[in-house]
DRENTORKOL-3810 file (N, C-alpha, C; in nm, 4 decimals):
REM DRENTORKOL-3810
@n.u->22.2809; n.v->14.6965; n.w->36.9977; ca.u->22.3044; ca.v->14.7616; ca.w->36.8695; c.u->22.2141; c.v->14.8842; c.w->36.8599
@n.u->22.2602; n.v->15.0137; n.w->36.8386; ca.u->22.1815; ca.v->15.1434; ca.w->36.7759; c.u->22.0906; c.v->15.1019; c.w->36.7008
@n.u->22.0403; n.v->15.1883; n.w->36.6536; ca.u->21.9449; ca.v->15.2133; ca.w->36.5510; c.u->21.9696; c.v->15.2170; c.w->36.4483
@n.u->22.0816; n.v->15.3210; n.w->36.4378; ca.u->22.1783; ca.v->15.3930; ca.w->36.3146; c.u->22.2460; c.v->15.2231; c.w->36.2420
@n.u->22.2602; n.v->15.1567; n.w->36.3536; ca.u->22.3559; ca.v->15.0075; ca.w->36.3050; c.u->22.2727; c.v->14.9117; c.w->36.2525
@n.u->22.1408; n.v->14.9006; n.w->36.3276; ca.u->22.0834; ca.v->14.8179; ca.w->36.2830; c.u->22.0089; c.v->14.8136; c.w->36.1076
@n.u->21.9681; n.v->14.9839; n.w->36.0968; ca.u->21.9959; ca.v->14.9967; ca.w->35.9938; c.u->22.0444; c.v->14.9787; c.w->35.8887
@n.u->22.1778; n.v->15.0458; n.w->35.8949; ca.u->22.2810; ca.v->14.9784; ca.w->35.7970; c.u->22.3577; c.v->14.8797; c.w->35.7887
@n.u->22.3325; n.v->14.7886; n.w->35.8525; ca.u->22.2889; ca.v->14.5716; ca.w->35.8504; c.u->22.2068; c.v->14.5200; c.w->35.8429
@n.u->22.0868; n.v->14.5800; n.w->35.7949; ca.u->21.9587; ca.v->14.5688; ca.w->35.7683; c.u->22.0081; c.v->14.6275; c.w->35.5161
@n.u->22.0442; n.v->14.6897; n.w->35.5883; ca.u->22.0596; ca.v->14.7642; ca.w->35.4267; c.u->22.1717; c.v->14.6767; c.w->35.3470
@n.u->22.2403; n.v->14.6101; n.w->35.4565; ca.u->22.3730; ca.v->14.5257; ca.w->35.3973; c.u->22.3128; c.v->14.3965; c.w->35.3413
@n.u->22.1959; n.v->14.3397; n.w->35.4482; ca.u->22.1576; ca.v->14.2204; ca.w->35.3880; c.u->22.0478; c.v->14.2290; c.w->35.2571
@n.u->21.9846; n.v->14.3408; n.w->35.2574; ca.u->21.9021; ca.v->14.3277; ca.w->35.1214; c.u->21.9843; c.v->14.3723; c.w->34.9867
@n.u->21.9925; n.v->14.1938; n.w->34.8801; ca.u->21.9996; ca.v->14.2542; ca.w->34.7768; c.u->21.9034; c.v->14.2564; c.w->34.6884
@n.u->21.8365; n.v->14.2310; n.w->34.6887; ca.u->21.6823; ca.v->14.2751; ca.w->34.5925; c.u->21.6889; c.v->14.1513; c.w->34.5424
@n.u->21.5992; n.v->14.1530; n.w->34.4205; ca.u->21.5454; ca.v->14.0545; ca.w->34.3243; c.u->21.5736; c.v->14.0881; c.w->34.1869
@n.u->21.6802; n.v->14.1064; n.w->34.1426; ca.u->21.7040; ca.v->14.1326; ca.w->34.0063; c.u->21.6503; c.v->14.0875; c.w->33.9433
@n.u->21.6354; n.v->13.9278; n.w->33.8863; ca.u->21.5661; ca.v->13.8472; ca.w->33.8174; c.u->21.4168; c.v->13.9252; c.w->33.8485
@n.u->21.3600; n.v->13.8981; n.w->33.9071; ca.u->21.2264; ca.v->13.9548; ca.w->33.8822; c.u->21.1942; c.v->14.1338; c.w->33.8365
@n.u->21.2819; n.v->14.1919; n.w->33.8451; ca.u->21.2703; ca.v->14.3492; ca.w->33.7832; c.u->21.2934; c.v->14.3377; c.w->33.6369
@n.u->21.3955; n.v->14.2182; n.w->33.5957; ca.u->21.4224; ca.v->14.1956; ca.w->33.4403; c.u->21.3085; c.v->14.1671; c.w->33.3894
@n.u->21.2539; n.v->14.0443; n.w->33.4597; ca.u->21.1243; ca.v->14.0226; ca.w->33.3881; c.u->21.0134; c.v->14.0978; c.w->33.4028
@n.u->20.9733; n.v->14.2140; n.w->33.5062; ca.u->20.8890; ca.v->14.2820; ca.w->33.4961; c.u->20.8869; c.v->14.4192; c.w->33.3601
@n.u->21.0289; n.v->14.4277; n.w->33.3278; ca.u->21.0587; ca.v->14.5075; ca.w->33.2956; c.u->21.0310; c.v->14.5137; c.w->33.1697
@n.u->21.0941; n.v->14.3562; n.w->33.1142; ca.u->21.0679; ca.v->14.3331; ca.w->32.9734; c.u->20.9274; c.v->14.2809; c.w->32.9180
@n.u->20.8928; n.v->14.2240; n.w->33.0372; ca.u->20.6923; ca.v->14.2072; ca.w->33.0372; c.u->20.6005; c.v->14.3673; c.w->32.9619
@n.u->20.6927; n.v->14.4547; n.w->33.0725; ca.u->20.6190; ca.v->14.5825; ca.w->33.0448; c.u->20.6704; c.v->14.6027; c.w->32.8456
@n.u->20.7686; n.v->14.6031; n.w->32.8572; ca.u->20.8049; ca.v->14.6364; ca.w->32.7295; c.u->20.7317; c.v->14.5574; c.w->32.6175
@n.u->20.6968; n.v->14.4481; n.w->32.6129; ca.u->20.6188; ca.v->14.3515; ca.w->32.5334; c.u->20.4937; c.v->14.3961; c.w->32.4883
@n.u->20.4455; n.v->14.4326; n.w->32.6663; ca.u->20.3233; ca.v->14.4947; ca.w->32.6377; c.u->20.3044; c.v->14.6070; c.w->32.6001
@n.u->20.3904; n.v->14.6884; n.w->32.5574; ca.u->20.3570; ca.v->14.8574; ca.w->32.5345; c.u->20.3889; c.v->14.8296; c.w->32.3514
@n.u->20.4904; n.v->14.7931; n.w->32.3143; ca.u->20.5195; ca.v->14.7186; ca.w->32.1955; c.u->20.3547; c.v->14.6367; c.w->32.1308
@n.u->20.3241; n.v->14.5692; n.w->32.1516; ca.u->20.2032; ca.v->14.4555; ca.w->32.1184; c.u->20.0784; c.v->14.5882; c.w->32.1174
@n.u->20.0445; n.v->14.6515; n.w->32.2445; ca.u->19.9568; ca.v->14.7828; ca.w->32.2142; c.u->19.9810; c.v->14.8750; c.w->32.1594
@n.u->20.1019; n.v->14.9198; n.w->32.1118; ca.u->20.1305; ca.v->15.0656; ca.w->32.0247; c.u->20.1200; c.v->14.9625; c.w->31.8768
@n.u->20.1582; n.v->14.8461; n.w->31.8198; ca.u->20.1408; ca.v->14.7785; ca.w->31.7339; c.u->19.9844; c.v->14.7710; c.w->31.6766
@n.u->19.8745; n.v->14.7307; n.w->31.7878; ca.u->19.7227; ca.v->14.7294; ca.w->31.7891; c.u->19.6895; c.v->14.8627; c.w->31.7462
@n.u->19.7142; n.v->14.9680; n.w->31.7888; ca.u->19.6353; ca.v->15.0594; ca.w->31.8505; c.u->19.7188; c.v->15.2025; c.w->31.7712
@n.u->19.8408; n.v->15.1655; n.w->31.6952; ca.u->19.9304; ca.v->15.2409; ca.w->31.6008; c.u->19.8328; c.v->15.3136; c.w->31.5114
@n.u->19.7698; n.v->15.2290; n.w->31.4397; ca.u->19.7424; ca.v->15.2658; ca.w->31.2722; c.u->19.5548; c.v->15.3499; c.w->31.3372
@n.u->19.5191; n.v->15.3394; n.w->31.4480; ca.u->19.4143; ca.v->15.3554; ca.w->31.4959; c.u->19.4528; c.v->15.5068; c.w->31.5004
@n.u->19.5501; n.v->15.5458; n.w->31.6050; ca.u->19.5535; ca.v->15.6812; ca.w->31.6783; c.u->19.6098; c.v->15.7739; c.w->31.5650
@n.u->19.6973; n.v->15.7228; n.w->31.4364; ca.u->19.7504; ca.v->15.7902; ca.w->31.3648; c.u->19.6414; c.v->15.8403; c.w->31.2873
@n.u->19.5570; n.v->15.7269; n.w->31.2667; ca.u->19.3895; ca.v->15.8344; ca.w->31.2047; c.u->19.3307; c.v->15.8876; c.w->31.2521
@n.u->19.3467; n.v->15.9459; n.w->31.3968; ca.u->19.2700; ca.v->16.0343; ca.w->31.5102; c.u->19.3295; c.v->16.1551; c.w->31.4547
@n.u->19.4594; n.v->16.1016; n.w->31.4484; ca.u->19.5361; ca.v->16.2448; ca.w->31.4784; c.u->19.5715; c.v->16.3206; c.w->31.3381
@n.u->19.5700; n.v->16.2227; n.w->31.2328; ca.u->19.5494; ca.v->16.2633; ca.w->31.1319; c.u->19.4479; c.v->16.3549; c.w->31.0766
@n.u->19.3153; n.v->16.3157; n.w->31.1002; ca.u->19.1846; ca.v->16.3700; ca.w->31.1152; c.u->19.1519; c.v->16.4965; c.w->31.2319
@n.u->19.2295; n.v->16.4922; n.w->31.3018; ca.u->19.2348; ca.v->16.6321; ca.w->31.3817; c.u->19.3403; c.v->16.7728; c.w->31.3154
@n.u->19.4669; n.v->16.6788; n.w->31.2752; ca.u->19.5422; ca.v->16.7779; ca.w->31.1673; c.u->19.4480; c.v->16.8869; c.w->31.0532
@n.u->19.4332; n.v->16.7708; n.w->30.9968; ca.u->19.3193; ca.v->16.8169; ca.w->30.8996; c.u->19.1740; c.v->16.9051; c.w->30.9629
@n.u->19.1261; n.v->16.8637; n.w->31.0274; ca.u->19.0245; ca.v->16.9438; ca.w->31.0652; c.u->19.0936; c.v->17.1391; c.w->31.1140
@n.u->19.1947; n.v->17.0891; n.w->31.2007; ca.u->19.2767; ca.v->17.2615; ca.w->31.2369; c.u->19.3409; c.v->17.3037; c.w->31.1420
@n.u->19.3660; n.v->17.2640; n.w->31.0286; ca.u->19.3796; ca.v->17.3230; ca.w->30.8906; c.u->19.3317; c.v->17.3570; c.w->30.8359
@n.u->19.1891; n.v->17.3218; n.w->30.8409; ca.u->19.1112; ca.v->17.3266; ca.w->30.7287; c.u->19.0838; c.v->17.2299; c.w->30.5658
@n.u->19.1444; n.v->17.1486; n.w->30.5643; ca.u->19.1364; ca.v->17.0370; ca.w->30.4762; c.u->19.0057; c.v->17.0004; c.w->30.4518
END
């Protein structure tokens, strides 16, 4: 068998791991959700307080 063949029967037999990309996926999402939730009312007074300061307030 080529190279070129072995290849693409090499590419035929992998189908990945779906199940585990779902759950990485929605893991990630949990966690960005749960920290923008924490960390929301925090950065909006950073940025609030920087508004104000380049205004002049």
């Amino acid at each position: 068998m080529t190279m070129p063949n072995r290849i693409i029967e090499r590419l035929r037999e992998e189908h990945g791991d779906v199940p585990g990309w779902v759950l990485i996926t929605l893991m990630t999402a949990g966690l960005v959700i749960v920290i923008w939730g924490l960390a929301g009312p925090a950065l909006s007074g950073v940025f609030d307080q920087a508004i104000s300061r380049v205004l002049g307030f």
